[in-house]
C-alpha positions as CSV (number, residue, x, y, z in Angstrom):
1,X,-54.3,-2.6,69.9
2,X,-57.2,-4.6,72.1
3,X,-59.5,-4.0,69.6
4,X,-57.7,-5.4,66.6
5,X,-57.1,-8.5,68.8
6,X,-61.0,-8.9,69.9
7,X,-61.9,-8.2,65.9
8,X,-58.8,-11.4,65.0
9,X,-60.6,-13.3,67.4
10,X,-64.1,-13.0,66.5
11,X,-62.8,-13.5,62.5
12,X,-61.0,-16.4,63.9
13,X,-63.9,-18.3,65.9
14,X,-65.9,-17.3,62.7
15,X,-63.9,-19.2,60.7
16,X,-64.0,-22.5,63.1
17,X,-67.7,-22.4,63.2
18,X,-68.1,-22.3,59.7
19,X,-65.4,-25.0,59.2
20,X,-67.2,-27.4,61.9
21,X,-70.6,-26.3,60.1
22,X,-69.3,-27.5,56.7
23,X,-68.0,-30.8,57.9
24,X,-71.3,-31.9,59.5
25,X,-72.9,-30.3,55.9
26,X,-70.9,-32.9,53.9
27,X,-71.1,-36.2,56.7
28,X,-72.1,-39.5,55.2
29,X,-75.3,-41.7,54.6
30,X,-76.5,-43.2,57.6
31,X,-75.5,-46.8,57.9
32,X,-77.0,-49.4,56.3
33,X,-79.8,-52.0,57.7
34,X,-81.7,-54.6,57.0
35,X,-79.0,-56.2,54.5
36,X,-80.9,-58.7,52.3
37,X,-78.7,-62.2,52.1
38,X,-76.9,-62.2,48.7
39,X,-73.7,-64.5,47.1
40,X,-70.7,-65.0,48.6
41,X,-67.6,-64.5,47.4
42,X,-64.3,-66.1,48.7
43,X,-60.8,-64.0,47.8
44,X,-57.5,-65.1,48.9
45,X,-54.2,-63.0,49.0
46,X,-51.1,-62.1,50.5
47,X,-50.5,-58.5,52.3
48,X,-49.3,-56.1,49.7
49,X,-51.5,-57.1,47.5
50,X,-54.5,-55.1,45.7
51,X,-57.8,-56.7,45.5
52,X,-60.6,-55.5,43.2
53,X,-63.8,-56.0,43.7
54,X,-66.5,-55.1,40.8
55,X,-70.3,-54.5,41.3
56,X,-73.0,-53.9,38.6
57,X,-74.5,-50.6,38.0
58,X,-78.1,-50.5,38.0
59,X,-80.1,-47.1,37.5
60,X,-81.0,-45.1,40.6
61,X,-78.8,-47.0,42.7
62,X,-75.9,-46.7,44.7
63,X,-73.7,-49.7,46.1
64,X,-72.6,-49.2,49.8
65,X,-69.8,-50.5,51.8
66,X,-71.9,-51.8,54.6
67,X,-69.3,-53.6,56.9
68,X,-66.0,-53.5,56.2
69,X,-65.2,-55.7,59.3
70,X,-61.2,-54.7,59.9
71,X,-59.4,-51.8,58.3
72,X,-56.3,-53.1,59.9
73,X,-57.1,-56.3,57.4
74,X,-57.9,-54.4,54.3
75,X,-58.2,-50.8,53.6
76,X,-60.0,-49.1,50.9
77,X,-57.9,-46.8,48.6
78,X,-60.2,-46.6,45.4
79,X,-63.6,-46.6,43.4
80,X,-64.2,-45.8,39.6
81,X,-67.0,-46.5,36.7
82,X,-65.7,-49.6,34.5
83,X,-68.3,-50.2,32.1
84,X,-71.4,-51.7,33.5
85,X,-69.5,-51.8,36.7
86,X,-68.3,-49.4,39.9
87,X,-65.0,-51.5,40.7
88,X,-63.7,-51.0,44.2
89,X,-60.1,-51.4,45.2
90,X,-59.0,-53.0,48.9
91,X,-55.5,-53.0,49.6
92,X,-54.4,-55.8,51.4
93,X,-52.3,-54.2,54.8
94,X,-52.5,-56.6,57.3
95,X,-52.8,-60.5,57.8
96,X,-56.2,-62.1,59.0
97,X,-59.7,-62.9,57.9
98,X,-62.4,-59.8,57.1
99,X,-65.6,-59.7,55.1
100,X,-66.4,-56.9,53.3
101,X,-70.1,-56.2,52.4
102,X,-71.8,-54.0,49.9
103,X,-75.5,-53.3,50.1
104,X,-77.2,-51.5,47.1
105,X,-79.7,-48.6,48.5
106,X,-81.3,-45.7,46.5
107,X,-79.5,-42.7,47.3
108,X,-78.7,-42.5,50.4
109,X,-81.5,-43.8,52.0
110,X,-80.5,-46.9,54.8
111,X,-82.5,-49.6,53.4
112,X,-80.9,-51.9,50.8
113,X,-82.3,-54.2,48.4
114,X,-79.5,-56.1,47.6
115,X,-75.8,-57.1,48.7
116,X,-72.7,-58.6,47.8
117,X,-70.1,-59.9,50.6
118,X,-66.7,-60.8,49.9
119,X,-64.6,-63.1,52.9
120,X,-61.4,-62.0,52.5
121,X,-58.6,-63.9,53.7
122,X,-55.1,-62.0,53.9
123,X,-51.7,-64.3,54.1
């Protein structure tokens, strides 16, 4: 009976490691720096709300979210391909001021050479 119990064990701290093995497999990008200055954008809405943002594709690169500066403001709950552009959706969850910014890198590398911020201002 101990031995089945050691053998449970060992298949059960197996699996762990391999779970916490997997998880560090699949992390993120490292953050993003050096974000060049690009336009501003100023968005207005009330909390409920969804608000879409839309940045255009360009070959061999990937936009970022580089600061989303509250997640208690506005909370991410979508991406998708729209035609030329990747369209981001924010949903508004909680009243204040945020800005959101998105820095275009190649891959995953952390250097970016180009952005897009969005002050966001949640009634």
């Amino acid at each position: 009976m101990r031995a089945r119990r050691v053998g449970f064990v060992r298949i059960l701290l197996a699996l762990v490691v391999a779970l916490l093995l997997a998880g560090v497999a699949g992390a993120t990008a490292p953050p993003v720096v050096n974000v060049p200055a690009g336009p501003v954008s100023t968005i207005a809405t009330q909390r409920g709300q969804l608000v879409s943002i839309a940045l255009p594709h360009r070959a061999g690169r990937s936009w970022r979210l580089a600061r989303n500066g509250n997640p208690s403001i506005l909370r991410q709950v979508g991406e998708a391909d729209v035609g030329a552009n990747v369209v981001v959706v924010f949903k508004a969850v909680g009243k204040g001021r945020v800005t959101v910014v998105f820095a275009r890198t190649r891959g995953g590398a952390p250097r970016a050479d180009a952005s897009r911020s969005f002050r966001v201002t949640v009634s």
